[in-house]
C-alpha positions as CSV (number, residue, x, y, z in Angstrom):
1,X,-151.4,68.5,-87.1
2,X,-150.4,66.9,-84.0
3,X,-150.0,68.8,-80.9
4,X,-146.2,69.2,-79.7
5,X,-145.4,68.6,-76.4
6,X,-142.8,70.5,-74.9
7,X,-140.2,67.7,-75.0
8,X,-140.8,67.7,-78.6
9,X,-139.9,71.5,-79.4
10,X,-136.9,71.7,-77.6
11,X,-135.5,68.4,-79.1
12,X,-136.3,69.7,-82.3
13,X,-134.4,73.3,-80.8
14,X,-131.4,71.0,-80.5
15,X,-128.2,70.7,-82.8
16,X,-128.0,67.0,-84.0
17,X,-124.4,66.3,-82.1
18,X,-125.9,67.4,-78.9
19,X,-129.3,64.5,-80.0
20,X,-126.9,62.2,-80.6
21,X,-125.0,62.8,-77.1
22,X,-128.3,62.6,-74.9
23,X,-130.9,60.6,-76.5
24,X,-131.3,58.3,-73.4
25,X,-132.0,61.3,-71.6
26,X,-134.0,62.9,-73.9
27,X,-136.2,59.5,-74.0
28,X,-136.4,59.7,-69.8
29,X,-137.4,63.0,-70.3
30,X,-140.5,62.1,-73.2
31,X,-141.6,58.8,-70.8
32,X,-141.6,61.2,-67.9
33,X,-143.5,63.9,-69.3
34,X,-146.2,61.3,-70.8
35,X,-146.2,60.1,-67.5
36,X,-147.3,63.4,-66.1
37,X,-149.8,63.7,-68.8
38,X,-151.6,60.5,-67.8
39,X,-151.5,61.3,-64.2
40,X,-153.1,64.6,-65.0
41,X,-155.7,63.5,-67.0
42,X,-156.4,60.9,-64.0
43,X,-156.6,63.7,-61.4
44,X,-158.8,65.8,-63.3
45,X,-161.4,62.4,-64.2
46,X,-161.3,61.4,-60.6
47,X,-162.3,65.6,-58.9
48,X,-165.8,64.7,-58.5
49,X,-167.1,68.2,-59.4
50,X,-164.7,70.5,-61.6
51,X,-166.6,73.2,-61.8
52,X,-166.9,74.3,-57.9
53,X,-164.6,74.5,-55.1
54,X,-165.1,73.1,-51.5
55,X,-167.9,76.1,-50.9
56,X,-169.9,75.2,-53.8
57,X,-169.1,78.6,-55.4
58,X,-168.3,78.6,-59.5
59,X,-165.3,78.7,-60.3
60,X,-165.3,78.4,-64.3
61,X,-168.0,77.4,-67.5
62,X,-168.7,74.4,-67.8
63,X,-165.9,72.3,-69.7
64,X,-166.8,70.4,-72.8
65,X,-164.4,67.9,-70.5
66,X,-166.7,67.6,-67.8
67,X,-168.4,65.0,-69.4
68,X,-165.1,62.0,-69.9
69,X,-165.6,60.0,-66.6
70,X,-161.8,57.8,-68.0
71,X,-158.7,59.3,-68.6
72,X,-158.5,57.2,-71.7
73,X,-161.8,58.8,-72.3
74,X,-160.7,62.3,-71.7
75,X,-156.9,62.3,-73.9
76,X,-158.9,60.8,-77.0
77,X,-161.1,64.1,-77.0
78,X,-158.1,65.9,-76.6
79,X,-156.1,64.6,-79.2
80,X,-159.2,64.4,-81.7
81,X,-159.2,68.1,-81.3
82,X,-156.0,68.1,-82.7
């Protein structure tokens, strides 16, 4: 099963007369929370070391995520999962 994003479940929330009145918004809204995604997954690739702060100190276990050094890298794990 694919994972929903939150786009998704409230489209799917939606009465179709309401679809039919906003799909170009509702397609902004899916490109701009992709968008957000990717840029996420790029933040978290590029943080040199995720698992301690500017003091060195642990801050969480070790991800099983720590490992993808490309966002393309990291979102195919993730969706793999799912």
């Amino acid at each position: 099963m694919k994972q929903q994003t939150a786009v998704e479940w409230f489209v799917e929330q939606l009465p179709i007369r309401i679809l039919n009145m906003y799909q170009k918004e509702i397609e902004k809204a899916k490109q701009m929370e992709k968008k957000q995604m990717i840029e996420f997954a790029e933040f978290v690739t590029s943080y040199p070391n995720k698992n301690r702060n500017y003091l060195g100190e642990v801050l969480h276990a070790k991800s099983k995520y720590d490992g993808a050094e490309r966002t393309v890298d990291l979102l195919e794990e993730y969706y793999n999962e799912t």
